[in-house]
C-alpha positions as CSV (number, residue, x, y, z in Angstrom):
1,X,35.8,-5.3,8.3
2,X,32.1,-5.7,8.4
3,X,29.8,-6.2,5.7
4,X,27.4,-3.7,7.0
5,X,27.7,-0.8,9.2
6,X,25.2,1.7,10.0
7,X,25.8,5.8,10.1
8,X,23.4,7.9,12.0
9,X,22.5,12.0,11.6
10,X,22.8,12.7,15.0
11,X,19.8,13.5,16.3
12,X,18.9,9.9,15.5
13,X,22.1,8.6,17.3
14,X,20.3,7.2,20.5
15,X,17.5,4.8,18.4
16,X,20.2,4.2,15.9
17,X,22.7,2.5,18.5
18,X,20.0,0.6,19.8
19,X,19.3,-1.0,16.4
20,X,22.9,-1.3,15.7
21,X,23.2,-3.2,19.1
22,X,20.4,-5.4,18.0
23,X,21.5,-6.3,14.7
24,X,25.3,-6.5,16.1
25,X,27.0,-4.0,13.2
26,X,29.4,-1.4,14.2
27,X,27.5,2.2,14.0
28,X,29.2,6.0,13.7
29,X,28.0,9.4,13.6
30,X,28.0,11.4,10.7
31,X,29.6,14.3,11.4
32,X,28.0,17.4,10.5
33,X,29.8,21.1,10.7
34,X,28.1,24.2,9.6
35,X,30.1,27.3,8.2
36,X,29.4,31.1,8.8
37,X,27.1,31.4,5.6
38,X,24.7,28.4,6.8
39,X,26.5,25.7,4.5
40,X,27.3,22.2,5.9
41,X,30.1,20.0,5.7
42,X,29.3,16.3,5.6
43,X,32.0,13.6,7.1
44,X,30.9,9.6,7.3
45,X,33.2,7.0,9.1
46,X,34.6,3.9,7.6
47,X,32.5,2.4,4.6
48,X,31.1,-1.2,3.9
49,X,29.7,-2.8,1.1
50,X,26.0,-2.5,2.6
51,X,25.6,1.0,4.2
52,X,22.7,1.3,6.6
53,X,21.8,5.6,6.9
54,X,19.6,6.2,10.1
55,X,17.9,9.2,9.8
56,X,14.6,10.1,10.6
57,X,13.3,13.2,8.5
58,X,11.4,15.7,10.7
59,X,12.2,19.3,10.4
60,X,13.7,17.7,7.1
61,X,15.6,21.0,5.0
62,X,19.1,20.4,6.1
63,X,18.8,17.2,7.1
64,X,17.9,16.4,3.5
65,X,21.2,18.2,2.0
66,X,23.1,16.3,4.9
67,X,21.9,12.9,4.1
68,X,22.5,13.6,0.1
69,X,26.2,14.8,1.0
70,X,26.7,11.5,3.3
71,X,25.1,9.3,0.5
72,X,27.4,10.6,-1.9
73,X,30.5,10.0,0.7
74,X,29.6,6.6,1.1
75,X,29.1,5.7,-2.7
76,X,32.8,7.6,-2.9
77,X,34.1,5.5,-0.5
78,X,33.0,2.2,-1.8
79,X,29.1,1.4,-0.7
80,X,28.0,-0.5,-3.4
81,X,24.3,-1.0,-1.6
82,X,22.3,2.2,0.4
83,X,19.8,1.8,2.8
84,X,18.1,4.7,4.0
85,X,16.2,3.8,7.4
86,X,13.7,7.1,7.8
87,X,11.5,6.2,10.8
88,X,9.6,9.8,9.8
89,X,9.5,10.3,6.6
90,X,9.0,14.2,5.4
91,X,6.9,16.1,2.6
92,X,4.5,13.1,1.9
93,X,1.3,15.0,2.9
94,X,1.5,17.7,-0.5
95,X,1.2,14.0,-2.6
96,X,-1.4,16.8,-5.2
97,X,-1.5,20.2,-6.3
98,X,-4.7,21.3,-4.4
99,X,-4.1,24.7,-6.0
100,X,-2.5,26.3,-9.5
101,X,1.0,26.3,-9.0
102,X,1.8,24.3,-6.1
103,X,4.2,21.5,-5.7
104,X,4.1,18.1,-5.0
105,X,6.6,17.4,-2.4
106,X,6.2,13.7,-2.2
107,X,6.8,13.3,-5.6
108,X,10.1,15.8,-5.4
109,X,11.0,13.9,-2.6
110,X,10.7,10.2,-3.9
111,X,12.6,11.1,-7.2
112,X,15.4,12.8,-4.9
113,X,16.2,9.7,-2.9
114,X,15.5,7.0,-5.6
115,X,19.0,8.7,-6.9
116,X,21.0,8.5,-4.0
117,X,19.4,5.0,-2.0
118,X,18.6,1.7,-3.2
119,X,16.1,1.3,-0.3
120,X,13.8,2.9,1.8
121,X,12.5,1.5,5.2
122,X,10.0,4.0,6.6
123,X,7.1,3.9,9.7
124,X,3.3,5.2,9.1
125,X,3.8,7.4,6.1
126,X,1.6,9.9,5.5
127,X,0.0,8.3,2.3
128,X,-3.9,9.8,2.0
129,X,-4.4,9.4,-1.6
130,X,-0.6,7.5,-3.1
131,X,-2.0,3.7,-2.7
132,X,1.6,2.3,-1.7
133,X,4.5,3.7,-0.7
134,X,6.3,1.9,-4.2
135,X,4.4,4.6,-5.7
136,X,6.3,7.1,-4.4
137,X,9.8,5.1,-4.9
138,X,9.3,3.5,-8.3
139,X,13.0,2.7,-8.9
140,X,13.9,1.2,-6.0
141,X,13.1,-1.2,-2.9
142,X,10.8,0.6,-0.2
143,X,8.9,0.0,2.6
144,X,6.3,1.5,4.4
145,X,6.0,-0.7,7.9
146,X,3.1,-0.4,10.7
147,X,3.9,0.5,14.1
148,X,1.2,-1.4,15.3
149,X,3.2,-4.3,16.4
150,X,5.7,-2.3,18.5
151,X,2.7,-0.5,20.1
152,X,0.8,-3.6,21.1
153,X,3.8,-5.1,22.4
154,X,4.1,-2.4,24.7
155,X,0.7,-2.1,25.7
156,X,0.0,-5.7,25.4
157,X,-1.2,-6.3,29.3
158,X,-1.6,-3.0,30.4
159,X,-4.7,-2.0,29.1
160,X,-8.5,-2.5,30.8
161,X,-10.4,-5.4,29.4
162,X,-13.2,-2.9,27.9
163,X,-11.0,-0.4,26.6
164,X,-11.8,0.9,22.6
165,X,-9.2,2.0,20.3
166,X,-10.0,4.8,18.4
167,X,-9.2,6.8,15.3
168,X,-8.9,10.0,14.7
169,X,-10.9,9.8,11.0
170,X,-11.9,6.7,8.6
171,X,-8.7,6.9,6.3
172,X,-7.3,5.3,10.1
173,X,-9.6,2.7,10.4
174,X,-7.2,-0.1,8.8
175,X,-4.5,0.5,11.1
176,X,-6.7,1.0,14.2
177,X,-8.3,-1.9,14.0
178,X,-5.2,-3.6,13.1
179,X,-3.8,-2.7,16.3
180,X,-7.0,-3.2,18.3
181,X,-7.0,-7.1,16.9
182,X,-3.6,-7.1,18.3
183,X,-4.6,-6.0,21.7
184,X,-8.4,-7.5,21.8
185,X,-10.2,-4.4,22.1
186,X,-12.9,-3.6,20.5
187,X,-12.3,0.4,17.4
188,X,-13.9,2.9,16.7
189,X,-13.0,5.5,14.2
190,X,-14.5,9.3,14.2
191,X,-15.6,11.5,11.4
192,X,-13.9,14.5,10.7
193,X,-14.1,17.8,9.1
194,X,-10.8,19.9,8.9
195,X,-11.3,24.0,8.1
196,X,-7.7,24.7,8.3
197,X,-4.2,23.7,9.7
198,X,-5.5,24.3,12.7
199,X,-9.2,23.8,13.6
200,X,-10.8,20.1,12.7
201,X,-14.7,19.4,13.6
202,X,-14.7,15.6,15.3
203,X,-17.8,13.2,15.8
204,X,-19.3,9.8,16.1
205,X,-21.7,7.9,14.7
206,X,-22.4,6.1,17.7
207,X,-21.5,8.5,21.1
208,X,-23.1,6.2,23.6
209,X,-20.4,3.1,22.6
210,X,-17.7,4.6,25.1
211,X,-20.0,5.8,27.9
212,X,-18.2,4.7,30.9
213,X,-15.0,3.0,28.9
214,X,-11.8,3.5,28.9
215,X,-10.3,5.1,25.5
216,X,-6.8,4.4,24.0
217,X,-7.1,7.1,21.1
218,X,-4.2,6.5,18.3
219,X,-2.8,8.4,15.9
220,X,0.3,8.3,13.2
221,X,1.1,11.9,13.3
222,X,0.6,14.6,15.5
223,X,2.2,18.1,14.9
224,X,-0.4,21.0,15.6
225,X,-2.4,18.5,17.8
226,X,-6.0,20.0,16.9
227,X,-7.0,16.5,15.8
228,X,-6.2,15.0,19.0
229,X,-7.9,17.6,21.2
230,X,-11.0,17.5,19.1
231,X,-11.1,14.1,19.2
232,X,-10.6,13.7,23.3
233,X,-13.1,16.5,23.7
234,X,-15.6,14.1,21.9
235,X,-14.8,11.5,23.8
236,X,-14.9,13.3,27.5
237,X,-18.5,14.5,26.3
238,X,-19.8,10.9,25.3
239,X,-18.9,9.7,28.9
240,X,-15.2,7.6,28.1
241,X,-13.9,6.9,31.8
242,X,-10.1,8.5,30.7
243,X,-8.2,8.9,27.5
244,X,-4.4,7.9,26.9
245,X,-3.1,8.3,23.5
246,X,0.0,6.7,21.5
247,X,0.7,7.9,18.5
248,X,3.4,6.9,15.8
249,X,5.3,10.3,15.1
250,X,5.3,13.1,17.7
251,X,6.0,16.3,16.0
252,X,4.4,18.3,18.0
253,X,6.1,20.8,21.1
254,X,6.4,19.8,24.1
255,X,4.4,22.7,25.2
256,X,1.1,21.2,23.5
257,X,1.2,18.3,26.6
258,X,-0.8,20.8,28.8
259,X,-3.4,21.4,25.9
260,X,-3.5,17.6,25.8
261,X,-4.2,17.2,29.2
262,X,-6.8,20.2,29.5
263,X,-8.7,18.4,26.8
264,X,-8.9,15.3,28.7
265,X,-6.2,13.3,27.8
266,X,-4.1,11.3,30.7
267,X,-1.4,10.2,29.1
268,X,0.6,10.4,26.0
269,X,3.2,8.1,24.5
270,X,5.2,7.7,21.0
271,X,7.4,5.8,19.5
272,X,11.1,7.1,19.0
273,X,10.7,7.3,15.2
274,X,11.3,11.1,16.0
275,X,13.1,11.9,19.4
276,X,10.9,13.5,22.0
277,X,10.4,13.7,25.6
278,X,7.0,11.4,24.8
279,X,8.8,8.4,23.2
280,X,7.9,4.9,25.3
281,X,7.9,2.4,22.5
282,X,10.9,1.8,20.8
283,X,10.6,0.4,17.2
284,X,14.5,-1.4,16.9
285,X,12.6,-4.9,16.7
286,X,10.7,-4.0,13.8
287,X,13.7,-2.3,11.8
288,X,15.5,-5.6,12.9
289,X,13.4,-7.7,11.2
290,X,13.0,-6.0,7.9
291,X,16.4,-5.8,7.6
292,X,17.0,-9.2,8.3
293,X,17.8,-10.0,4.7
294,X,20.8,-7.4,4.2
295,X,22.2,-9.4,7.4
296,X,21.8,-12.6,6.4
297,X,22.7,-12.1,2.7
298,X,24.4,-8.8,1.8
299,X,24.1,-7.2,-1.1
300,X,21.9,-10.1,-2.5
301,X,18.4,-8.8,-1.2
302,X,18.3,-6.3,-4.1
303,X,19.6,-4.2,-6.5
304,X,22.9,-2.2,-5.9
305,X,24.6,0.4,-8.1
């Protein structure tokens, strides 16, 4: 039997079979099955001694209670080590009470899966204020990895010589210009004043930069998609030449591609940390590599319970 197998929810299953290809480990489907009343039942497959979970955590309620059920099936069944592969990981945004009374999600979160996984491998989290993602899993191994390296490799080639990469705000700047080193293009990052969920004031300091260049305008997480459009419209009305975007995590519907292109934008791509019909850039390679250690040495690269 293998030392390490991977289980997928199964909207994950397609990137999930890819990495297990990759890494060579056998892979199965949790199986999920709901009852009348809304409950779920929670089956896993066969169980190693390293258990790799692939699930990535948009529209993240059930999927939660589903991954807790299989985590607790697994330890049941003999997993002495869990890793929890979350390509999107949910509820890190509410990382304060910006009002009386409010909870803090990320901290909820963080406290709920230090008890069930003994590592977290994540993608872009949203972390505005929490300095590192071990702040939000104190207990136990975590990592928070850039997509930046699967996007250049994607793009390496393809884009024009005088093309900027762009930010949507200055908390981006870091992993824009990590990503426009990678591809040697010139960044820019714009300013940015949100008013609600929904409506987000954009600008530059300096508009005439992009007159006549092309624009690759990056982002980690798109969901309503104001951002974006602000940020294109900007861009159209400082003179860029055309605007494609790549962004990290697409949450938003698919409906929002025409709103996208009215604004100016040509193309749109994401990675498949969250399946949608926008997902060019695959991100097995990087989850390869970070789990290279539970390959190599199992049950050795950390702590297990």
């Amino acid at each position: 039997m293998s030392a390490v197998r991977i289980v997928a929810l199964p909207e994950s299953s397609e990137a999930a079979r890819r990495l297990a290809v990759r890494l060579g480990v056998p892979i199965d489907l949790i199986e999920l099955h709901r009852f009348p009343d809304g409950e779920l039942r929670v089956r896993v497959g066969d169980v190693a001694p390293t258990m790799l979970i692939y699930a990535s955590l948009d529209r993240p309620n059930d999927k939660l209670i589903a991954l807790l059920f299989a985590c607790e099936a697994l330890r049941r069944g003999g997993a002495q080590r869990i890793v929890l592969i979350a390509p999107y990981l949910c509820y890190m945004r509410q990382d304060t009470a910006f009002r009386p009374g409010e909870a803090i999600s990320q901290r909820v979160i963080g406290q709920l899966l230090c008890a069930a996984v003994d590592r977290v491998i994540t993608v872009d989290a949203h972390l505005h204020r929490t300095p590192e993602i071990s702040a939000v899993f104190a207990d136990i191994e975590a990592e928070n990895l850039s997509a930046a390296p699967a996007m250049a490799a994607a793009l390496s080639g393809s884009l024009a010589a005088d093309t900027i990469v762009v930010g949507p705000d200055a908390e981006s700047l870091p992993w824009v210009s990590n990503l426009a080193s990678r591809l040697g293009c010139d960044c820019a990052v714009a300013t940015k004043t949100r008013r609600d969920d929904r409506t987000v004031e954009v600008g530059f300091a300096d508009p005439t930069q992009f007159v006549l260049r092309p624009v690759l305008l990056v982002d980690d997480i798109v969901s309503s998609g104001g951002t974006l459009i602000a940020c294109a419209k900007a861009l159209r009305a400082a003179g860029a030449t055309y605007i494609d975007a790549v962004i990290t995590h697409a949450l938003f519907p698919l409906g929002m591609l025409q709103a996208f292109s009215s604004a100016g934008i040509r193309t749109m791509r994401s990675t498949d940390s969250v399946a949608h019909p926008t997902n060019a850039i695959a991100l097995d390679a990087l989850f390869a590599e970070a789990l290279h250690n539970e390959l190599v040495s199992p049950l050795a690269s950390g702590a297990s319970r």
